[in-house]
Structures are given as C-alpha cells and as structure tokens.
PyMOL CGO cylinders between C-alpha atoms (Angstrom):
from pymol import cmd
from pymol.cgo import CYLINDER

trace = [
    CYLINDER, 10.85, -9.85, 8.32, 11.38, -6.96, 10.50, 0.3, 1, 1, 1, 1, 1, 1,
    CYLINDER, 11.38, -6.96, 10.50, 11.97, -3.18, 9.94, 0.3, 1, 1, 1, 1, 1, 1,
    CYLINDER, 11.97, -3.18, 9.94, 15.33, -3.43, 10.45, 0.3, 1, 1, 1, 1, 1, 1,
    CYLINDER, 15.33, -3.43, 10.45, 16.04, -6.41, 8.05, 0.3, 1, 1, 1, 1, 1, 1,
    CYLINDER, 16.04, -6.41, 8.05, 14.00, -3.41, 5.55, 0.3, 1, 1, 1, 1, 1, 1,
    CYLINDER, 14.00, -3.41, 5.55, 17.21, -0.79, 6.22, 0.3, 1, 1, 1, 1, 1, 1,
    CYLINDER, 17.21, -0.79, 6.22, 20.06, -3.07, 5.19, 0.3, 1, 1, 1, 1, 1, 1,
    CYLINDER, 20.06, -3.07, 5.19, 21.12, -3.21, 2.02, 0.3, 1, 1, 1, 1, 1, 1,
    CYLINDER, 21.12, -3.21, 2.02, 20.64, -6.36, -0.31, 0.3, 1, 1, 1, 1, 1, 1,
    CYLINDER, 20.64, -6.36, -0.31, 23.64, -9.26, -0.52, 0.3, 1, 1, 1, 1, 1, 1,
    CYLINDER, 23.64, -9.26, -0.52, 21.80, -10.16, -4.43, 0.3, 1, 1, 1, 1, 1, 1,
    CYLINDER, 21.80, -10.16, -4.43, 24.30, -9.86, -6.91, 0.3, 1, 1, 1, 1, 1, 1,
    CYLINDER, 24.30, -9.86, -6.91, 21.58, -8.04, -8.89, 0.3, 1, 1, 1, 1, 1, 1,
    CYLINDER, 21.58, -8.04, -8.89, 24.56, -7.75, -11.68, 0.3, 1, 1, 1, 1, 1, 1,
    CYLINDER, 24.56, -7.75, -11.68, 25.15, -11.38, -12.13, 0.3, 1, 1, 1, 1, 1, 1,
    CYLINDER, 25.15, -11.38, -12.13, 21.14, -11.97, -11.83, 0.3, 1, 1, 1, 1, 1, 1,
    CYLINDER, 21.14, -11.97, -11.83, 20.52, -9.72, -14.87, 0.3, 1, 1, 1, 1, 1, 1,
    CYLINDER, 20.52, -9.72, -14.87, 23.33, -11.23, -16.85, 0.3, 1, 1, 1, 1, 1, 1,
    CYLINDER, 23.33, -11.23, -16.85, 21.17, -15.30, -16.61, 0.3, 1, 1, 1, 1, 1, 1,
    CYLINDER, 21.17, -15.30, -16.61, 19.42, -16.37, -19.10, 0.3, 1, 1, 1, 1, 1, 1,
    CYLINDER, 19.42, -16.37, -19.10, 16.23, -18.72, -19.16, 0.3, 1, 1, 1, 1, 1, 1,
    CYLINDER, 16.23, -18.72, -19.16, 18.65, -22.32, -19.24, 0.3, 1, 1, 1, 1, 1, 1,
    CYLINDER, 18.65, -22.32, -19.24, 21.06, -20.96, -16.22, 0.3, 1, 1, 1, 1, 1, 1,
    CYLINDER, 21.06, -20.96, -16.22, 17.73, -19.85, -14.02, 0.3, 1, 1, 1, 1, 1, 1,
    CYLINDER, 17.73, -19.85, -14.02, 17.22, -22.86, -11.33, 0.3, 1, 1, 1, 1, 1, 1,
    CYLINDER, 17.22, -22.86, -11.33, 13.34, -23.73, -11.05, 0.3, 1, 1, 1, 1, 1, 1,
    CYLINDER, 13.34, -23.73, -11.05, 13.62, -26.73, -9.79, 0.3, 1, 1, 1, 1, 1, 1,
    CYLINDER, 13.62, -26.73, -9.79, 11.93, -25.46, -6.36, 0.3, 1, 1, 1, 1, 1, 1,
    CYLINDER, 11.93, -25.46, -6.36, 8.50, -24.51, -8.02, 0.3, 1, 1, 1, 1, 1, 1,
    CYLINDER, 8.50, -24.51, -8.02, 6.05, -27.03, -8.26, 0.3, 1, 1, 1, 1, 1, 1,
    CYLINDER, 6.05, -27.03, -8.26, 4.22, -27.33, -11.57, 0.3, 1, 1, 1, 1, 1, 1,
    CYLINDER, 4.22, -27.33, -11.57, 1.47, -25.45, -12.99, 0.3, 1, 1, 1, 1, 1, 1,
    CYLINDER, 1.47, -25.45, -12.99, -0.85, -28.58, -13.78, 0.3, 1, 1, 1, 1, 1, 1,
    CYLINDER, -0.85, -28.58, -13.78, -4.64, -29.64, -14.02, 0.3, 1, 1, 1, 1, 1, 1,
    CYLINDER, -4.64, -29.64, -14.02, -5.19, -29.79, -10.25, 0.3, 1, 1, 1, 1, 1, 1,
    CYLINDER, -5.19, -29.79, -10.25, -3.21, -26.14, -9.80, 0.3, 1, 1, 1, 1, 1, 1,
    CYLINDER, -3.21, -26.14, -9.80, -5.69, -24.55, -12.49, 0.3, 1, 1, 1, 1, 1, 1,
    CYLINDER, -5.69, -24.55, -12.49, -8.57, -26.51, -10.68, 0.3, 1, 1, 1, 1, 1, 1,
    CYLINDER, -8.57, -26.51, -10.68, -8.86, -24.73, -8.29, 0.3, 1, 1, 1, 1, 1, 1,
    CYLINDER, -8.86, -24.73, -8.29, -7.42, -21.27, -9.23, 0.3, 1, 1, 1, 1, 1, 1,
    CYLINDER, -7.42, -21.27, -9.23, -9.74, -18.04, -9.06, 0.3, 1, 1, 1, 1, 1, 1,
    CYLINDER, -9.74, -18.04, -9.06, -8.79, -14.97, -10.90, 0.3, 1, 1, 1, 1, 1, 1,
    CYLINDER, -8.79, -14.97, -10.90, -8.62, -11.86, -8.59, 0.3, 1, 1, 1, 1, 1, 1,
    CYLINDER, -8.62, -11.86, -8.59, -8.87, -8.96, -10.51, 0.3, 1, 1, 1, 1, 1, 1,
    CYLINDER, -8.87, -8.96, -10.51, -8.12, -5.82, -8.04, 0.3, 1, 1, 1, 1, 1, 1,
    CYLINDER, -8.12, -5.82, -8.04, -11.24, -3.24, -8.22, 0.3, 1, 1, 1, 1, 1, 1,
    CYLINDER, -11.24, -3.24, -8.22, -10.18, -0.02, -9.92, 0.3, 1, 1, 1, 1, 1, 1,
    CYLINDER, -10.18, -0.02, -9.92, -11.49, 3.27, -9.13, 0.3, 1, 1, 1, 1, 1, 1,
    CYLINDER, -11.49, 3.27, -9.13, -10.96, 6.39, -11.20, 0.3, 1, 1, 1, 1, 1, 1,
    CYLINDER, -10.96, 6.39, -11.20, -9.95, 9.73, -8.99, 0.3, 1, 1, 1, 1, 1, 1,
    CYLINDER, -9.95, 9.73, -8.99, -8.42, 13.03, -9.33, 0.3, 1, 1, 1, 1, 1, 1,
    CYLINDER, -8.42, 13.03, -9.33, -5.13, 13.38, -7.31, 0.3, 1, 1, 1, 1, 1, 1,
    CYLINDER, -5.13, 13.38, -7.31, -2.69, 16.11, -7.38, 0.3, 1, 1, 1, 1, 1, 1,
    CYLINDER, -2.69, 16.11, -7.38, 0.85, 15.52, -8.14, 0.3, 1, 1, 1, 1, 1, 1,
    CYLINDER, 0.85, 15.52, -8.14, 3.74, 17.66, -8.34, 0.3, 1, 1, 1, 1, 1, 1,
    CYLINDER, 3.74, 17.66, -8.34, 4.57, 18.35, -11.90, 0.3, 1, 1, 1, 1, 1, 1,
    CYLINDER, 4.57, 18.35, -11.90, 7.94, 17.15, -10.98, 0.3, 1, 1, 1, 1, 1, 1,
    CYLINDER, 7.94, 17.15, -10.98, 6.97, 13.82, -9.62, 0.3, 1, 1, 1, 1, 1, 1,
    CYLINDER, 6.97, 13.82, -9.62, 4.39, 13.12, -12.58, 0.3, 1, 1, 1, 1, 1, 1,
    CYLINDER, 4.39, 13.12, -12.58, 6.93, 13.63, -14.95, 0.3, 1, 1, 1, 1, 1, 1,
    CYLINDER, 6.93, 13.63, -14.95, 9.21, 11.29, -13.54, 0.3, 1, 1, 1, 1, 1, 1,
    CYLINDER, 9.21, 11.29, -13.54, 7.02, 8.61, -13.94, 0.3, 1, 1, 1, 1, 1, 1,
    CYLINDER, 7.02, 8.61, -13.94, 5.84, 9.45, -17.54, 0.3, 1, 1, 1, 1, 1, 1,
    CYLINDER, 5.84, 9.45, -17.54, 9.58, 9.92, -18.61, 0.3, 1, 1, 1, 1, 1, 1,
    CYLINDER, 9.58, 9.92, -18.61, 9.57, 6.55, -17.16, 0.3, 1, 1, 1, 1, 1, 1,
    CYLINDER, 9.57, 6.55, -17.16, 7.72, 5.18, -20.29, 0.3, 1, 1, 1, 1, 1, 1,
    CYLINDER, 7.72, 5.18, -20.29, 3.90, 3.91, -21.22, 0.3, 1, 1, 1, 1, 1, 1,
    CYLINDER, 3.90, 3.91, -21.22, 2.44, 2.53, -18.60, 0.3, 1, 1, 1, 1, 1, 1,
    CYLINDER, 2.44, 2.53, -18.60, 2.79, 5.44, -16.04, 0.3, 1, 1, 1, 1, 1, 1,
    CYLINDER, 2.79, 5.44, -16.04, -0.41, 5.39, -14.32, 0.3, 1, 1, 1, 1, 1, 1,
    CYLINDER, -0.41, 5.39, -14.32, 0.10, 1.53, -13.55, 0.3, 1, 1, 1, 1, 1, 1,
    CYLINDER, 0.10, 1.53, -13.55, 3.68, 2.20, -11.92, 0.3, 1, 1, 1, 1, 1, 1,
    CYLINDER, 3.68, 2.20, -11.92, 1.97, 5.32, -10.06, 0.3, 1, 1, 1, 1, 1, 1,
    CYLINDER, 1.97, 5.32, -10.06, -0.56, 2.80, -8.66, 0.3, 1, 1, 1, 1, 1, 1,
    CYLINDER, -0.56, 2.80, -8.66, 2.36, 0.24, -8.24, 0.3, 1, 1, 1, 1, 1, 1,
    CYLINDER, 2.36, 0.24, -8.24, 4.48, 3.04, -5.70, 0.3, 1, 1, 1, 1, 1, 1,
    CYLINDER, 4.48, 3.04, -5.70, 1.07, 3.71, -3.78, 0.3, 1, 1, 1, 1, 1, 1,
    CYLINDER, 1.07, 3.71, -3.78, 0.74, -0.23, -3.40, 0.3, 1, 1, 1, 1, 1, 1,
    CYLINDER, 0.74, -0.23, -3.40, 4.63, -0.73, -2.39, 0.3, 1, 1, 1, 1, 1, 1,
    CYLINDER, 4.63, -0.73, -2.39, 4.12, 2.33, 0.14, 0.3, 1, 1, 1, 1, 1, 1,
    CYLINDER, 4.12, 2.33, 0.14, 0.20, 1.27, 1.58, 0.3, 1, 1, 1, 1, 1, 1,
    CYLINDER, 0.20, 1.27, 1.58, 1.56, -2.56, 2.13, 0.3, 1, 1, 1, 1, 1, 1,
    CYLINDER, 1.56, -2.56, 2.13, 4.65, -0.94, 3.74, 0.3, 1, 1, 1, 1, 1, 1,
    CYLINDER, 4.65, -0.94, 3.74, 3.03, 0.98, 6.12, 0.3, 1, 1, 1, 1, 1, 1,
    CYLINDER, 3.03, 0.98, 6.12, -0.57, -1.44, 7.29, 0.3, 1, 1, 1, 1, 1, 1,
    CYLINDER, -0.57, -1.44, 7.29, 0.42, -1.98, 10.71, 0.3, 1, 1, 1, 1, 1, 1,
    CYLINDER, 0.42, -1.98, 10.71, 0.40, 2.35, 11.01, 0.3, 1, 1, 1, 1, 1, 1,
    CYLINDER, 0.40, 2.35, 11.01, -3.12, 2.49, 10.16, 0.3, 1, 1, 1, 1, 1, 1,
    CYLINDER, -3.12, 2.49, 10.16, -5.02, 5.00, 12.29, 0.3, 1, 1, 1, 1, 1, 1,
]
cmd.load_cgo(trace, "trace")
C-alpha cells in the first residue's frame, strides 16, 4: 500500500457492514483455530511503561468523553500515528 492509496477515501459500504449480523458475515476464508494453530501460538503481551505526558485539556477530554477506557484509545492513536509514520524515523 502506498501513501497515496492512504488519501483516498474508502469504497466499504461501512453502512451496510454495520447493519450484518453474525449468520450474514462470510468466514469461509479463515482457516480454523485448531490444536496445531494453538500449538504453536505465543502470547505477546506489549511492555507497558507508565509516563507523564502533557495534553491539551481539550484533547484529553475528548478522549475521556469518549468513554472508560481512555488511556487505552490514547495509546491506540499514538500506535495508529508511530506505525504510520516508521519509515520517517530520524
């Protein structure tokens, strides 16, 4: 995928995604989650670190007006934005 591909704007009818329920959703393309898959699976539990960070007051409460859970989808942006910009490293 390339940065441009990033800038145009999604073809998903996100309308008639939302409206599916659990029957109508097509799986067929996933393999199953058997013996031999859990075999050989590892759990890889990211390493947390606590820090203090300033935020606007505005942005902060955005997120916690967003519901419980704010720190994670804090943490969640930061990931989205880090893994969208790795080839800028300096």
């Amino acid at each position: 995928m390339s940065a441009s591909d990033l800038k145009k704007p999604s073809e998903t009818n996100w309308t008639r995604v939302d409206a599916l329920n659990d029957e109508e959703i097509d799986t067929s393309d996933i393999p199953p989650l058997d013996e031999a898959f859990f075999a050989d699976a590892k759990l890889r539990v990211p390493e947390k670190v606590s820090i203090t960070v300033n935020i606007d007051a505005d942005v902060l409460e955005w997120f916690r007006a967003q519901g419980g859970e704010y720190q994670q989808r804090i943490n969640a942006a930061l990931r989205i934005y880090a893994e969208a910009h790795k080839e800028h490293r300096r």
